[in-house]
N, C-alpha and C positions, 0 to 999 in steps of 0.2 A: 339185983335190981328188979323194984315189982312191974307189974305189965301196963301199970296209971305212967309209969315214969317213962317207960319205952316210949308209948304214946306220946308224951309230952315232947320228949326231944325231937321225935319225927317230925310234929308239925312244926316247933320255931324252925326246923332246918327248911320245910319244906316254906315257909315264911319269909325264912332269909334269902331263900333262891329267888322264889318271885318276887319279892323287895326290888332284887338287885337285877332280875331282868326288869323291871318298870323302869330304873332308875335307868338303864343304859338304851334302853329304846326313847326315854324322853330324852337324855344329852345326846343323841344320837337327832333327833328331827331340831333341833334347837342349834346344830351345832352345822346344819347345812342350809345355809343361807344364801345358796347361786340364787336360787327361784323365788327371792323376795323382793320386793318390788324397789327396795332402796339400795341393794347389791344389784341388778338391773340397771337401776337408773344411776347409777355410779359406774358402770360398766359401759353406757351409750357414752357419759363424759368423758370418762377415759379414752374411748376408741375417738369419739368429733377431735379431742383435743391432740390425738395423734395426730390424725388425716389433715388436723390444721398444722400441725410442726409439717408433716409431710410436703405439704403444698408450701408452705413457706419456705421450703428447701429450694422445691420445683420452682420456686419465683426468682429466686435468688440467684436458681443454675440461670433464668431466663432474661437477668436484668442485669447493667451495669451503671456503676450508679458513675457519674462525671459532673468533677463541678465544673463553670464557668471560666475558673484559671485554665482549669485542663485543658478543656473545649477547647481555648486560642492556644494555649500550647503546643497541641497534636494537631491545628489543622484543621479540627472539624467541623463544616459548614452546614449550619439548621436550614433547612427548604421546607415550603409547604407543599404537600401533593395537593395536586388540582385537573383541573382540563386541560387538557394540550393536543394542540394539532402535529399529529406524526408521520411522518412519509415511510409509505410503504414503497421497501428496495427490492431489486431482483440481482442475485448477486450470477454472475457467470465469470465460467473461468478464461485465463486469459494471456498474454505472453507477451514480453516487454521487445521489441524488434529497433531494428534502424529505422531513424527518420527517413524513408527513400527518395524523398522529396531533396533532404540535403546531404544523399551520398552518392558517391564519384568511385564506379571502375574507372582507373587509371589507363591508358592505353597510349603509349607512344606515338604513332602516329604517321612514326619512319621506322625504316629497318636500321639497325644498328647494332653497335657493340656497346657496354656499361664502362663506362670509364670509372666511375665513380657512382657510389649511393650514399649519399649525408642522411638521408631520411630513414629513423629506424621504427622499427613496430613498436605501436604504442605512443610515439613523442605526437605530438601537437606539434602544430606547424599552424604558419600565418600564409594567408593570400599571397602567390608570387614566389613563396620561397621554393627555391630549388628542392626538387625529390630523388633529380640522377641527372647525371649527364653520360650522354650517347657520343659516339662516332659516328657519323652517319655519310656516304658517300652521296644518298638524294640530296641531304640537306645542302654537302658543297655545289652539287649543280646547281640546287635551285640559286642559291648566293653569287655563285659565279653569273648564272644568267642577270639577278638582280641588279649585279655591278655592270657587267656589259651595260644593260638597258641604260642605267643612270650616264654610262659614257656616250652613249648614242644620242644621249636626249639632250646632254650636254654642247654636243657638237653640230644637233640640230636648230638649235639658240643661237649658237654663233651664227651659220650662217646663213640662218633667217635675217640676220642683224647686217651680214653685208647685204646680202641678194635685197634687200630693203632701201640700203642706203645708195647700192647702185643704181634700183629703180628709182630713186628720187633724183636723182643724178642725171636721169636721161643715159648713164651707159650701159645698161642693161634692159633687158624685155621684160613687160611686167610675165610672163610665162613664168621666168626665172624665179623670179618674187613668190609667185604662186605656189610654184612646187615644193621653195624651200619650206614654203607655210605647210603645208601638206606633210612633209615629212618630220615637221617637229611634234605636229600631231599624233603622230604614227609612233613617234619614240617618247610619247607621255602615255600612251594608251600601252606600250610596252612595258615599260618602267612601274606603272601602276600594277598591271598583271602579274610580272615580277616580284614585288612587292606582297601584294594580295594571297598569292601562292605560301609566301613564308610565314603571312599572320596566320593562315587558314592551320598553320600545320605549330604552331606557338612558338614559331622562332620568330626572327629580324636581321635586316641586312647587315648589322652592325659585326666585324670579324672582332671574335674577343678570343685568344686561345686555336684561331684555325678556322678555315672554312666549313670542316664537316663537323666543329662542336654544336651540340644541340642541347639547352638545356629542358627539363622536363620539371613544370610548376606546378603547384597547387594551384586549382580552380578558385577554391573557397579555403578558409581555414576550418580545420578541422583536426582531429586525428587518424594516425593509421593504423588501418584495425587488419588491413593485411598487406603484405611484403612477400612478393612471387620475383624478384630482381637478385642479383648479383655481381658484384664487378666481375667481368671480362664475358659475361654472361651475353649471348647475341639474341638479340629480339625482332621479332615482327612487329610490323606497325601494328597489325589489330589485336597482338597481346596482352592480356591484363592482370600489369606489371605491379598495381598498388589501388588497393581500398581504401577512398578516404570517405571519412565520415564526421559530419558535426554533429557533437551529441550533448549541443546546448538544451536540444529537444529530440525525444524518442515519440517513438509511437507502441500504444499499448493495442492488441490484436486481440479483438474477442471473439467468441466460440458462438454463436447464438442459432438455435434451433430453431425448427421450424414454428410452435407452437408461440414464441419468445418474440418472434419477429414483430407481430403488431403493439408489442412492447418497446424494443427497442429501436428507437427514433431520432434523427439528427438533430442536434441540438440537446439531446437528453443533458440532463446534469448526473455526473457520476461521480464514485468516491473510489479510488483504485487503491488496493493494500497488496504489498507483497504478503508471496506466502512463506517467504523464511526466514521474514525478521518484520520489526516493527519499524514500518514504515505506510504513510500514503500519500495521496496527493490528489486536488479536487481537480477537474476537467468536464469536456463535453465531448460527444460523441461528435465525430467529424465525417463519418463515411459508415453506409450502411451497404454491404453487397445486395446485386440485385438479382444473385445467383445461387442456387444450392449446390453443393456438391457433391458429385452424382453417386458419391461413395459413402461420404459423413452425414450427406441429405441436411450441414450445416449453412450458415453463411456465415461473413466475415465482417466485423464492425471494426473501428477504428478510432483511438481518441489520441489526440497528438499531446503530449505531457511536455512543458518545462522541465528541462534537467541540470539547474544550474549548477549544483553540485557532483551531478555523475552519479550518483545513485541509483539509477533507474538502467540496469544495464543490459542489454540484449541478450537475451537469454532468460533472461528472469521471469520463473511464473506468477503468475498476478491471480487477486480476484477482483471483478470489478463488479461494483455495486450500485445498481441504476433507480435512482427513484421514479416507480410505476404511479402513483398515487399519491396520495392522501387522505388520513382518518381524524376524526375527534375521538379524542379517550376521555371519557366522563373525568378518570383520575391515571396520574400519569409520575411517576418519577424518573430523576436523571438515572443512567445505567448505572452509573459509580455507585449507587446509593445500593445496589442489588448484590447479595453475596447469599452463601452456602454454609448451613452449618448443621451437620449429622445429615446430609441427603437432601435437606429443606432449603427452597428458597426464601429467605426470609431480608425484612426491612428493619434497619432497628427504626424504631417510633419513638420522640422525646415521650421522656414522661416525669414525674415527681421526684424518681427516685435516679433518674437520666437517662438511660435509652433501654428497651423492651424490645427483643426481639420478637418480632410478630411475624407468621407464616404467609407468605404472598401466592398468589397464582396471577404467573404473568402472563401476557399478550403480545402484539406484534411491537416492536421494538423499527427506531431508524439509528441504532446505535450509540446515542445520545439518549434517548429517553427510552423509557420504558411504558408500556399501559399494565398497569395493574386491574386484572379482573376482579378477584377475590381478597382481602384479607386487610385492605383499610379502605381509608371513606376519603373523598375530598376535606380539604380544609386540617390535616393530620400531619404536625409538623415533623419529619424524618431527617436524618442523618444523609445529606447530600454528595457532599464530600468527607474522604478521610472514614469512614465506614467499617474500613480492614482494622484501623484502631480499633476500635469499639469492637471487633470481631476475633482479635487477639488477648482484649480484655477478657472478654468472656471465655475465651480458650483456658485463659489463666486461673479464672474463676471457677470451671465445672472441671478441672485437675485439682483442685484444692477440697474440691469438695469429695472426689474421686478418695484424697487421702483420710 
């Protein structure tokens, strides 16, 4: 090969080299297209139209949609938030007691033996009815003197009645007349004392079973809440033999502080709830102490409760909840309407697609309404009643989206 030809092939080769680097540097800048202004502007669309699929997610965990059938099927009652005047309460604690007013230590009255006890712990009893019957050897004097008397008094009638008819007769002195008058006197004023002795003590002269039976009554009807008696059991009169108590009505006992005291007022209106189950009932304060004490530095308040069912039993702790005041709330809704979902207090709000649950920040509450500070506006119609539906829908809703 001559040295024109070596030449030759060197340059096409060196030719074809840089040919093919030009060729691969320009598909090379032509082939990277991030930083051109329509792979950009295709790349903002793409991300908006995420962040909107995204958000229409986040609406959909936030909203449940409810027609109209549903609404009356489930219960749920549309209310407008608005102004509302709400009573501020002071709740203290408290304890359900006997009415003292209508309970009865039992106490015989005579010494005696139990013949018998019909009245057992626990039974209800009526006015009058037998609790026990005693033996009692006072009881037979006092009855024996009773009887004497009424014979004395008897035979001072009679002869008041001759010694009368004699002096009208001329055969006797009026003297005679006189004195018998004087001693019938003497044996009515005995007879009565007599007498008088056996009411004071809740018998009667009447013998039913023996001179020394004594029966033993209820004052009032009530229940017996204790039984300290026993047949053959012997008792003192000032022993206290049976507790009765009427617990048509209790009294609830409150705690209240010193600080509380210009607070709590007679006549107050109050709402009393037990604390171990669902229940309350509405009253007024009837007695406020006018004392602290010297150890708790508390006093004692007092509201007397209907108890026509027996619910309210002694022993029972309470709380009781006193309206101190009253506020206006620009906006306010009912408590039911108030629930919890992920940590948030939230309201559902109608809206187009049915109810929105929207974030609340609430305020002081009278248990019935609520004041909303934060998170809707007066005139925003909410889910009043039935709420927990609408709140389990949504439970169902953001587990579905979960899968």
């Amino acid at each position: 090969m001559k040295k024109n030809q070596k030449f030759a092939i060197a340059g096409i080769l060196l030719l074809t080299f840089a040919l093919t680097i030009l060729v691969f540097m320009t598909t090379g800048k032509s082939g990277n297209t991030e930083n051109t202004p329509s792979k950009v502007a295709a790349a903002e669309v793409q991300e908006k139209s995420g962040r909107a699929k995204t958000d229409e997610r986040e609406t959909d965990a936030e909203s449940v949609a409810f027609s109209e059938e549903q609404l009356s099927s489930a219960g749920i009652v549309v209310a407008v938030a608005g102004p509302l005047e709400i009573s501020t309460t002071l709740t203290l604690p408290g304890e359900i007691r006997f009415n003292q007013d209508r309970t009865a230590h039992i106490v015989p009255r005579v010494d005696g033996v139990a013949e018998s006890v019909p009245a057992e712990l626990g039974q209800t009893v009526e006015k009058d009815q037998v609790l026990a019957v005693l033996a009692s050897s006072g009881i037979s004097e006092l009855r024996s003197e009773a009887l004497a008397a009424q014979k004395r008094l008897a035979l001072a009638k009679t002869t008041l009645e001759r010694e009368k008819k004699l002096w009208e007769d001329k055969i006797s002195a009026e003297q005679d007349y006189l004195q018998a008058r004087h001693a019938l006197q003497e044996a009515e004023i005995a007879s009565q004392n007599a007498y008088q002795k056996l009411r004071a003590l809740g018998a009667d002269a009447k013998v039913r079973g023996g001179l020394n039976r004594f029966e033993l009554r209820a004052p009032f009807s009530g229940m017996i809440v204790e039984r300290h008696l026993s047949i053959g059991e012997a008792v003192q009169a000032s022993d206290k033999v049976m507790t009765l108590s009427d617990l048509s009505t209790v009294w609830a006992e409150i705690v209240v502080s010193a600080r509380d005291l210009n607070t709590v007022r007679v006549g107050n209106a109050v709402t009393v709830k037990a604390a171990s189950f669902d229940s309350c009932s509405d009253g007024k304060i009837s007695y406020v102490g006018s004392l602290l004490g010297e150890q708790t530095r508390t006093a004692t308040a007092r509201v007397t409760l209907p108890n026509p069912d027996k619910a309210w039993r002694p022993g029972l702790f309470v709380n009781v909840e006193i309206v101190s005041g009253k506020i206006d709330a620009p906006v306010a809704v009912s408590a039911e309407a108030i629930q919890t979902v992920e940590n948030k207090t939230i309201v559902f709000v109608r809206s187009k697609r049915g109810f929105d649950a929207v974030p609340v920040e609430t305020g002081r509450t009278d248990g019935k309404n609520v004041e909303i500070v934060r998170g809707i506006k007066a005139g925003v119609p909410y889910a009043a009643e039935g709420s927990f539906v609408i709140k389990s829908e949504l439970g169902k809703a953001s587990a579905g989206h979960d899968h």
